[in-house]
C-alpha positions in Angstrom: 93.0 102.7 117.8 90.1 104.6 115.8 87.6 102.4 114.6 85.4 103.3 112.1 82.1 101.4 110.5 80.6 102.1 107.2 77.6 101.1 105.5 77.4 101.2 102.1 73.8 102.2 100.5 72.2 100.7 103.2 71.5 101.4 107.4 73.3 98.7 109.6 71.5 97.5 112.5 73.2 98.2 115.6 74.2 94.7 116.5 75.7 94.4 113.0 77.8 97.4 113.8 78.7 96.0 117.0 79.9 92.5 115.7 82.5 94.4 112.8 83.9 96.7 115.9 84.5 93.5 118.0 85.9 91.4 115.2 88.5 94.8 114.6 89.0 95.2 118.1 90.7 91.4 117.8 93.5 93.0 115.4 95.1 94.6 118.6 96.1 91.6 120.0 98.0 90.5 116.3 100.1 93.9 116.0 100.1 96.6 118.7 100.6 99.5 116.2 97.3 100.1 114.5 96.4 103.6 113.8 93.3 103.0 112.4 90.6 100.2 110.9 87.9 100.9 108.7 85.2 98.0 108.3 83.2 98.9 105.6 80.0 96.7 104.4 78.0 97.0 101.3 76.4 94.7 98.9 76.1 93.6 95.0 72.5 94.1 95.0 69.5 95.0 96.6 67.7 91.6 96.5 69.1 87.8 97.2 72.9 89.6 96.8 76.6 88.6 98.1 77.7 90.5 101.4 80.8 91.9 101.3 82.9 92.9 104.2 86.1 95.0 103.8 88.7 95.9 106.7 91.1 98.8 105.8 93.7 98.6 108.5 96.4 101.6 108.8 99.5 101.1 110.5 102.3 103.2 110.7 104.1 103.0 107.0 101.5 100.2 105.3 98.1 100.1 104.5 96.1 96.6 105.0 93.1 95.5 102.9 91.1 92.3 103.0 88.1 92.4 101.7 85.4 89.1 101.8 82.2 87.8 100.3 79.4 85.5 101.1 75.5 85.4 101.6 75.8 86.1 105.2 77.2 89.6 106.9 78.4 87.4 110.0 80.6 85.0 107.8 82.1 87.9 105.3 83.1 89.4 108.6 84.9 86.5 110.3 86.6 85.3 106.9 88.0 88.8 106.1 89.4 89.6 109.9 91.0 85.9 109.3 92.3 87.0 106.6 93.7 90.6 107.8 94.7 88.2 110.9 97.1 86.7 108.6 98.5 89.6 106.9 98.8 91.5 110.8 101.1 88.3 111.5 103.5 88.3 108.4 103.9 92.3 108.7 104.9 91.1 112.1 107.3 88.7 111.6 109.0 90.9 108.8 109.6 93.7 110.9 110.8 91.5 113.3 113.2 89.8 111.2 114.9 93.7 109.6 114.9 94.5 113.6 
């Protein structure tokens, strides 16, 4: 799986970059057939402004997005891979259920 970390009008610190690889790393153990994630981080403003943390996770015929929000980088990265968790698992059980 390719993962791939952007920052949006701003340079991430390396242990920033390190946390969003880890938390997309986690998807693998949810669905086995990621082709791709794409964290991407940016912000509302430059000063006293919401983080936002988006995962774009490609998998062979879908496309996943969640995208979070809060003051903190740490927390809009652990509430949006909770909720791409969620939508890895119900992609999961419906293929399972066609199979």
């Amino acid at each position: 799986m390719e993962i791939k970390v952007t920052a949006r009008h701003f340079d991430a610190k390396p242990s920033l970059r390190e946390e969003a690889i880890a938390f997309a790393k986690k998807f693998e153990k949810f669905y086995n057939h990621i082709v791709s994630t794409e964290v991407i981080l940016s912000f509302e403003r430059m000063h006293d402004s919401v983080k936002i943390a988006e995962f774009v996770v490609h998998v062979h015929d879908h496309t996943l997005v969640a995208k979070e929000s809060s003051e903190d980088f740490s927390k809009s990265l652990h509430e949006g891979a909770e909720k791409m968790i969620r939508q890895l698992n119900k992609l999961k059980t419906k293929q399972h259920v066609q199979l």
